[in-house]
N, C-alpha and C positions, 0 to 999 in steps of 0.2 A: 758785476752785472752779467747774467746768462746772454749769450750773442747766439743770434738767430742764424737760421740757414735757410732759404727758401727752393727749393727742388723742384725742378721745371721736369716731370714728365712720371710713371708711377709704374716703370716696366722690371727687371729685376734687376739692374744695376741700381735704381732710384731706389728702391724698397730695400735693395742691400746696405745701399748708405745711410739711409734713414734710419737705420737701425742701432750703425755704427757709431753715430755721428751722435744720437740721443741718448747714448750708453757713456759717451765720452762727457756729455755733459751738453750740450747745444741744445737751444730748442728749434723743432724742424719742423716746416710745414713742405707740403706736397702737394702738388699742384696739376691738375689730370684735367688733361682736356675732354673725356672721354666718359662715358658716364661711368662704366669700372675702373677699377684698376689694375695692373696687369701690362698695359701696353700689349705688344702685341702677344702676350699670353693670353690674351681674353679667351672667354667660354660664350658658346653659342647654346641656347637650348629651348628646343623648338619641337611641338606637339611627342613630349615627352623622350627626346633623342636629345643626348648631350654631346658637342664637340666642342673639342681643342680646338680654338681659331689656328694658335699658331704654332709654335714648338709643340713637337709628339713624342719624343726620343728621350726617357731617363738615361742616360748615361752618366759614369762619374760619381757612383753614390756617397761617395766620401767625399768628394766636395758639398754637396748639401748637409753631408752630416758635421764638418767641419763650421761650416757658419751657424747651424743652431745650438752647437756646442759653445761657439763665443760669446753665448750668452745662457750657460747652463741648463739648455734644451738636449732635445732629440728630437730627427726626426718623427719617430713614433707619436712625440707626444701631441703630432698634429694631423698625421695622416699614416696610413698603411701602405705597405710599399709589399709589392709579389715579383720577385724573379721571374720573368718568361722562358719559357722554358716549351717550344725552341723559339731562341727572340726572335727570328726572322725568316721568312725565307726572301730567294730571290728567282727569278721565273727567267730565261733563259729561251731562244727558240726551241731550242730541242731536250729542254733538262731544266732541270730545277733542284737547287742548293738549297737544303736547311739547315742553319747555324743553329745549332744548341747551345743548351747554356753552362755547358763544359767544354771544357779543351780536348778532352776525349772524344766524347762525341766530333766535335768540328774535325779532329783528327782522322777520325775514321770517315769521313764525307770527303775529305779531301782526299784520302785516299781513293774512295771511287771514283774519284775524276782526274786524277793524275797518281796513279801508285810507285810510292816511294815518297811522298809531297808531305808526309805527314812532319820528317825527320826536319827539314829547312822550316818548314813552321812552326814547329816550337823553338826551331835554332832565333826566326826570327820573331816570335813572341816575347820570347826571353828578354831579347835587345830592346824592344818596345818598351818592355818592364821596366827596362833600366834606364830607357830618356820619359816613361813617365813618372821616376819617381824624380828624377832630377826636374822636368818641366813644373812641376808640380808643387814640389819641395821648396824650389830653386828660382827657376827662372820667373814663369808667370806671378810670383811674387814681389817683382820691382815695379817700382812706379813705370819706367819707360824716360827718365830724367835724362839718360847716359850712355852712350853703349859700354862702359867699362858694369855696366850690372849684367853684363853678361859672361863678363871675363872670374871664371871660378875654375877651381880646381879639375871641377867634373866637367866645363865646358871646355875648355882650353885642349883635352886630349880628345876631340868629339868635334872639333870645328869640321871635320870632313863633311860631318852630318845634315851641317847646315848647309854645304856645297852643293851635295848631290840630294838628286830628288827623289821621292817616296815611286813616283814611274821607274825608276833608273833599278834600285834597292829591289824592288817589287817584281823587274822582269828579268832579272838579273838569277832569282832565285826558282822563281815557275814559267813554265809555260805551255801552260791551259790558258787560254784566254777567258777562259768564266773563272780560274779561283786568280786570273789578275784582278779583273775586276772586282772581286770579293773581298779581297786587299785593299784595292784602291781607294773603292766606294767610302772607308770612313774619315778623308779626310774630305771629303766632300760638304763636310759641317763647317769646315775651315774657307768654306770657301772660292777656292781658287785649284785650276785643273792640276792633277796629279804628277804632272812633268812640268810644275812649277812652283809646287810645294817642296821644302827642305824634307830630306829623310827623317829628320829629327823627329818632325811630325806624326810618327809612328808609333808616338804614344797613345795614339788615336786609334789604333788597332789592339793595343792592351787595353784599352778603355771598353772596346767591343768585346773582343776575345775573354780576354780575363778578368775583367771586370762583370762582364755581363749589362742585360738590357731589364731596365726595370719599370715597372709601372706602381702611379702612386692612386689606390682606387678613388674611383672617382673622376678620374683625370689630372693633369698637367697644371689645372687650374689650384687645385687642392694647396701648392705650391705657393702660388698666389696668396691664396687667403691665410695659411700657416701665417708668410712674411708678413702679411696686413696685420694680422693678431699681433703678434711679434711687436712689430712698427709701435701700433697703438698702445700696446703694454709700458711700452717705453718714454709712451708721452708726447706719438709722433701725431701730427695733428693732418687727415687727408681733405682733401679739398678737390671735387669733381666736379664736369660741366665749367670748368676753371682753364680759360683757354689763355696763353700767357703771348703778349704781343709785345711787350718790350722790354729789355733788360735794360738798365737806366745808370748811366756812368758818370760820376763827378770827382773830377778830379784822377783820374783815371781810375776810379776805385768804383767796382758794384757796389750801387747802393739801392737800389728800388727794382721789383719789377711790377708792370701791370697786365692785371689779370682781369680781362672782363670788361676792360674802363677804369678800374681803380688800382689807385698807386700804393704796391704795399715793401715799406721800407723791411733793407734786409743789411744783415750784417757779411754774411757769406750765401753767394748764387751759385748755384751747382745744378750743370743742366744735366738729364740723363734723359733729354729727348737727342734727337735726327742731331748731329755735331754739325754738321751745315745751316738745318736749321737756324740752330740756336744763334748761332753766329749772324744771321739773317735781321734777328732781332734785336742787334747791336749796330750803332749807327756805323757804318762802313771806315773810319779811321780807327774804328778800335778791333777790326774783325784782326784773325792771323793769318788766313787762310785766304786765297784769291779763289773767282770760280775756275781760273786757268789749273789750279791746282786742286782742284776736286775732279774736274773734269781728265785732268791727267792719271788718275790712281783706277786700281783694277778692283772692281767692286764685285762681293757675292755676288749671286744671281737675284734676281725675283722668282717668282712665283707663280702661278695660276692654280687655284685652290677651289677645289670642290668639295661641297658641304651635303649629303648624300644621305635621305633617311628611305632604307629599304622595308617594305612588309613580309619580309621573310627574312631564316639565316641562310646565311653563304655558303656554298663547301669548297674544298680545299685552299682555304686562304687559314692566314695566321693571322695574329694582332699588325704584325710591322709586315709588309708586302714592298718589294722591290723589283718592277721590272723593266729587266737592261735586257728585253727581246729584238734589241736595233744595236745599233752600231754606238758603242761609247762617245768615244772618239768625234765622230761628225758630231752630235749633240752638244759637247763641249764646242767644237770651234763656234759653234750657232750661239751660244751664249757669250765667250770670251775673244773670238778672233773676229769675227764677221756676225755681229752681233741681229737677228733676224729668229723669227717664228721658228722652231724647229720643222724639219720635213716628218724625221719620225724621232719622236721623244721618250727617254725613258722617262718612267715615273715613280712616284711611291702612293702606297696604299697601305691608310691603317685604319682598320678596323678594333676599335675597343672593345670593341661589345660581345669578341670573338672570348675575352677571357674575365671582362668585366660586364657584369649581365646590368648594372646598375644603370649606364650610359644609351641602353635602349630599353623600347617597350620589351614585353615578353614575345618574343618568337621573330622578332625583328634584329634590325643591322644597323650602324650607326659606320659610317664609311666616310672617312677624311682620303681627298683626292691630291695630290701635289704634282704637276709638273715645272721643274726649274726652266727660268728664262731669262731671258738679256734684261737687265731693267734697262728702262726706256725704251720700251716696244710700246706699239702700239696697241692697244687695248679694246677692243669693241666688244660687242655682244655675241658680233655674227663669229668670232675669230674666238670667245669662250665656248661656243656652242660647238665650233669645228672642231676643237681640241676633244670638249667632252664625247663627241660621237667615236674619235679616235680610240681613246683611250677604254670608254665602256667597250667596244668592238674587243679589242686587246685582251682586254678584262675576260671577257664569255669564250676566246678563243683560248684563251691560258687555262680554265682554270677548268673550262668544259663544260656550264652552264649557261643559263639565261636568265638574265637580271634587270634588262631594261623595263619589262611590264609592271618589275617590281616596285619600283619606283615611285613613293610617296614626294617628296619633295626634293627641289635640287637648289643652292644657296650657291653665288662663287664668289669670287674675291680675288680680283687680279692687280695693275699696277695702279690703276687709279684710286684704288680704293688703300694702299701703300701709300699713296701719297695724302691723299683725304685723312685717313685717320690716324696719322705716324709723322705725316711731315717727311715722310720720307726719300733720301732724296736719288730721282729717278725710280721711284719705287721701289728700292731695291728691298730685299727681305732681310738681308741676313748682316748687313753692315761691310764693314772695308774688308775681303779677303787678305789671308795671311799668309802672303808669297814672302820670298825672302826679305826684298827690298821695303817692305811695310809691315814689318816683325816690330816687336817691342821697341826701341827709344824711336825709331821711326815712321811709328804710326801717331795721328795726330794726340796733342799733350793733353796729359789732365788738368793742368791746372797756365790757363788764358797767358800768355807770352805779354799782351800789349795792357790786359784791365786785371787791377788788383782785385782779391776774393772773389776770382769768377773759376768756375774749376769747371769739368765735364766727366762723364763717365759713360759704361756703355759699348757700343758693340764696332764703333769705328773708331775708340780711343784704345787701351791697353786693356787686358791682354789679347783680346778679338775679339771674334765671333763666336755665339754657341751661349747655354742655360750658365754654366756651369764657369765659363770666363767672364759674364756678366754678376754674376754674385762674387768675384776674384778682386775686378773692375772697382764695386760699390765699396770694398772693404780698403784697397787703394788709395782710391779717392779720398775716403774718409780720413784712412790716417794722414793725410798729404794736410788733407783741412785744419785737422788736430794742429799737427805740427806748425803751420805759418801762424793756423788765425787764435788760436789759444794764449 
């Protein structure tokens, strides 16, 4: 008899499993509280402007090409993917960095801002190469059961790596404080401030550097609907406006949850919504997790997110904008040490519509705003409204224009709205940061300590944070499932 699987939540770990899990033989339904699916990838599209609600950043193209290959796809055969070319810049008080989409080029950029800097960055590129093919290959491929899944050939002569921090490694080599930062910024995906990330982490700057930054037309979303198609081919059944309130335990084994008011029996429960959540929805002697112990762990940032349709284009900006015009440093403690509003915040800024004309009208801008924050701030309007006057001001001074009269509509999305549509908890955006101490076997388990066929996946269980460890996450998960409940 085929045994069911019911999946609480439709973000891209859920969609990764669903996939897995229906290929293996399971029937899957999916269960979205939300009228798309997506999770926090949803698309906004509004008087002919299209945004990325949430993830903007292709990085890692061979992990997406990796998961549609496990079921004899390609990318291609679902969307078109464009190298940026230059992926980014970054805006500076007095200068401004743009990262091409060669090593060449970033080489000779680094040379104008520190000459001789070229020779230690490809020293340290090199090294990057070489923990992301072991991260990749290696590590982020174990469930998170043991920590003996970390003890291999390639890690064992490398444990340094995970001692010292990507801060340490990173000024140790330069010092220009704009090509530190430059460094720094891409474990920033990961979460957790740069002098508390392992070096190891460094994979995350071959993943910028040598990998490159790619966009898939259409948007982030495109990603989305491939998996959905994907899902569905496979006989995966979705189910939206599906708000799930109890996970239902007998005998200590998942057997039911309800969705909506109704009781829908299951053989295996796999939540890939909020890991707190989910556990919220389980009567308190079966949770694993105390709130002393959520409340103890150091979590991404949140977010305040601006949704921005302009009536004209922009000049000097790229697709991916970064600006670290203030002080690093103080902005991190404002989030991770003394958690509070920043005084002056760096931010990001991506415009699509700089290289993909699809995502706005003709002769217009389609502008995604991010500034990162403490989750669990407080949230008001008046306190969205300060930040936006901050950061447009920033905007017109950097870049040398005037953009506010431009201004057709403005949409935001801060911590409340984290929590309203994610369950997410303290709002946070991006799930458990990945400092040393909350790395692989001890970050929370995929699969329930205290209820039998209950598993999880997703961005605060293994591998972490980030597109690209979430579709890692779903295929994890999956075979853990295989393995017990088969």
């Amino acid at each position: 008899m085929t045994k069911t699987v019911s999946i609480i939540g439709s973000g891209f770990s859920a969609l990764s499993a669903s996939c897995y899990l229906a290929k293996a033989g399971f029937k899957v339904s999916i269960y979205e509280k939300n009228a798309t699916v997506g999770g926090r990838a949803r698309q906004l599209k509004k008087e002919g402007f299209t945004f990325d609600m949430g993830p903007s950043w292709y990085w890692m193209p061979d992990i997406f090409e990796k998961f549609f290959n496990d079921f004899g796809k390609k990318t291609s055969d679902f969307y078109e993917l464009d190298k940026l070319s230059p992926a980014y810049k970054i805006f500076f008080s007095d200068d401004v960095i743009t990262i091409g989409d060669q090593m060449d080029k970033i080489c000779t950029e680094f040379e104008r801002i520190e000459p001789g800097s070229s020779k230690p960055l490809r020293k340290f590129i090199a090294k990057a190469q070489d923990h992301y093919n072991i991260a990749i290959n290696k590590v982020v491929l174990k469930p998170g059961l043991s920590p003996f899944e970390l003890v291999t050939k390639e890690t064992i002569t490398r444990l340094d790596q995970f001692y010292k921090t990507i801060s340490s490694e990173v000024r140790k080599k330069f010092k220009n404080p704009k090509l530190i930062s430059t460094l720094e910024f891409p474990v920033l995906f990961l979460g957790a401030k740069p002098n508390k990330t392992p070096s190891f982490y460094s994979f995350m700057n071959f993943a910028d550097f040598g990998l490159g930054t790619w966009h898939p037309k259409g948007g982030m979303y495109q990603i989305v609907i491939a998996m959905k198609s994907l899902a569905e081919s496979l006989g995966v059944s979705m189910h939206t406006h599906c708000a799930v309130e109890k996970i239902g335990v007998n005998n200590k084994k998942a057997k039911y949850i309800i969705v909506n008011g109704e009781t829908i029996l299951s053989d295996v429960v796999l939540s890939g919504a909020d890991y707190h959540h989910s556990e919220t929805l389980l009567d308190s002697k079966h949770r694993q997790y105390t709130e002393e112990y959520w409340k103890s762990k150091t979590f991404a940032p949140s977010s305040l997110l601006f949704y921005v349709g302009f009536n004209k284009q922009l000049k000097n900006v790229e697709h991916h904008n970064l600006f670290f015009d203030t002080n690093f440093e103080a902005h991190a403690k404002d989030i991770y040490d003394n958690p509070k509003w920043p005084k002056d915040p760096l931010f990001y800024v991506n415009f699509p519509s700089v290289t993909d004309k699809s995502m706005a009208p003709d002769g217009c801008e389609t502008g995604f705003f991010l500034i990162p924050i403490a989750p669990g701030l407080e949230d008001t309007e008046e306190l969205r409204q300060q930040y936006l006057d901050i950061i447009l001001n920033r905007l017109e001074d950097r870049t040398k224009q005037s953009i506010k009269n431009n201004i057709l509509f403005i949409d935001s999305y801060c911590v409340n709205d984290f929590i309203e549509d994610y369950n997410s908890y303290k709002g946070n955006a991006y799930g458990m940061a990945n400092t040393l101490m909350q790395t692989a076997f001890l970050r929370p388990k995929l699969k329930s300590k205290k209820v039998e066929a209950l598993y999880f996946t997703g961005q605060l269980t293994v591998p972490g944070p980030g597109v690209p460890p979430a579709l890692i996450s779903g295929k994890l998960v999956a075979e853990l499932i295989e393995k017990n409940e088969l």
